[in-house]
C-alpha positions as CSV (number, residue, x, y, z in Angstrom):
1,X,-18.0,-18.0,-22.2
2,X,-20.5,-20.0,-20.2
3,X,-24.4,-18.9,-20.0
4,X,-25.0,-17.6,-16.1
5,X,-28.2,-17.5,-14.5
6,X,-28.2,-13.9,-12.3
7,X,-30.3,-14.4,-9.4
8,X,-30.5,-12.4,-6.1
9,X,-29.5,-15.2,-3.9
10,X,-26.0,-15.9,-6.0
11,X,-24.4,-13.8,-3.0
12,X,-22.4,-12.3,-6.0
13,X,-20.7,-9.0,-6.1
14,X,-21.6,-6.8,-9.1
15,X,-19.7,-4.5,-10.6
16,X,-20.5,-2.2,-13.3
17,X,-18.3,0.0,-15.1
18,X,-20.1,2.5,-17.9
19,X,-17.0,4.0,-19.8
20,X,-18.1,7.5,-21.7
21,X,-15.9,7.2,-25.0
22,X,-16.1,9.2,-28.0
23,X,-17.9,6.8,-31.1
24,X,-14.7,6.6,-32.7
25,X,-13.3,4.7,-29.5
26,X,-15.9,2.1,-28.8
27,X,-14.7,-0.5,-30.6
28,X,-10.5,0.3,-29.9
29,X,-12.2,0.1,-26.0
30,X,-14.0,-3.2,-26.5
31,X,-11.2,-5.0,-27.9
32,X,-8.7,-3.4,-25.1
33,X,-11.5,-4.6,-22.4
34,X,-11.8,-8.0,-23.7
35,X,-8.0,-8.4,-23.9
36,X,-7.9,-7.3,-20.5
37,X,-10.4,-9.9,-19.7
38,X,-8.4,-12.8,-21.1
39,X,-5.1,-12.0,-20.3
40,X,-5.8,-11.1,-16.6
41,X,-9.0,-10.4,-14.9
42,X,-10.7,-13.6,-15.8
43,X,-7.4,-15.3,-14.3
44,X,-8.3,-13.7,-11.3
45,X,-9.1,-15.6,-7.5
46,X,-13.1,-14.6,-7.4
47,X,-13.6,-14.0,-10.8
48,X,-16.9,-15.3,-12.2
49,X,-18.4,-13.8,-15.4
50,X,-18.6,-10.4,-17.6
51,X,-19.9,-8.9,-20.5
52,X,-19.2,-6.3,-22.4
53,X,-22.0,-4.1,-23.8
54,X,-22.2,-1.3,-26.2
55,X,-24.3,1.6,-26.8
56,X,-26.0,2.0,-30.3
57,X,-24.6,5.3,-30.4
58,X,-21.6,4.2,-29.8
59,X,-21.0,6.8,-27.3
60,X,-20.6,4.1,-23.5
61,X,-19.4,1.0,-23.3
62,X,-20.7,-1.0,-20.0
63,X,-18.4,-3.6,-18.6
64,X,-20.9,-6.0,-16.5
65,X,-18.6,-8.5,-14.5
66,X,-19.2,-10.7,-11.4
67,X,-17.0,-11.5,-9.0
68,X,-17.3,-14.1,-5.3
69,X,-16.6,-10.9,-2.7
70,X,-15.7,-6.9,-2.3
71,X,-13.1,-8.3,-1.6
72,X,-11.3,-10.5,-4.4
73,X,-12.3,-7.2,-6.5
74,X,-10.0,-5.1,-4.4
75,X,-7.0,-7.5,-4.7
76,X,-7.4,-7.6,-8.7
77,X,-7.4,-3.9,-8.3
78,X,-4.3,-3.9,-6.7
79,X,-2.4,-6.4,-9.5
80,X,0.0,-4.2,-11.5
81,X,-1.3,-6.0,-14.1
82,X,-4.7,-5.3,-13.7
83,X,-4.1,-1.4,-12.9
84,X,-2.0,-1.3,-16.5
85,X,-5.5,-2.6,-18.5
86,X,-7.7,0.1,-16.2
87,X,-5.0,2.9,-16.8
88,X,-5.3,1.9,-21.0
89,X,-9.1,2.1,-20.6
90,X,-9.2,5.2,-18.7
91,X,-7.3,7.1,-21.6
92,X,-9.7,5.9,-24.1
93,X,-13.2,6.5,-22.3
94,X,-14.3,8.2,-18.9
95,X,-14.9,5.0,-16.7
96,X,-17.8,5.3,-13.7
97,X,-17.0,1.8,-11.9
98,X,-20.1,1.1,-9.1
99,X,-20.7,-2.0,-7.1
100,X,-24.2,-3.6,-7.1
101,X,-25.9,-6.4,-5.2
102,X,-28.8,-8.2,-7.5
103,X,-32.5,-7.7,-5.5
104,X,-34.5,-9.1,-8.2
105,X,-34.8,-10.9,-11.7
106,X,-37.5,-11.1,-14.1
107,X,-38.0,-13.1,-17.3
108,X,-40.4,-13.9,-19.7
109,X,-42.9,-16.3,-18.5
């Protein structure tokens, strides 16, 4: 996957999606995520970047994905094929899906 700069001016949708999962789970729901990334999401019209991020306690697992508009999100939503991969990683952990604008970015100087 290619490196992306997140700035506030992208005019980027941001979704984040923290999944609660039991520490036994985490990794079953990482590789079910990142499947469901390759075979369909990232295929997607709109579809820009994600990551997938893991707790050390291995209790949440945050999907970080960018997408072009509200929009394009709402029609991968609505693919069968996409609601089959959200259905697989609802029964594994509690999902908490919230959209997000960027405001601001900081880095190391």
């Amino acid at each position: 996957m290619s490196e992306m700069t997140i700035r506030p001016d992208d005019n980027l949708v941001t979704l984040i999606n923290v999944f609660e999962v039991d520490p036994a789970k985490q990794q079953e729901l990482v590789a079910l995520l990142n499947e469901g990334l390759d075979k369909v999401f990232r295929h997607r019209p709109g579809f820009v970047s994600a990551h997938i991020l893991v707790s050390k306690d291995g209790s949440r697992v945050v999907n970080y994905a960018q997408w072009r508009s509200p929009q394009d999100i709402q029609a991968t939503l609505a693919d069968s094929a996409a609601q089959e991969y959200a259905r697989r990683t609802a029964e594994l952990g509690k999902p908490a899906p919230v959209l997000y604008s960027v405001v601001s970015v900081a880095t190391a100087p």
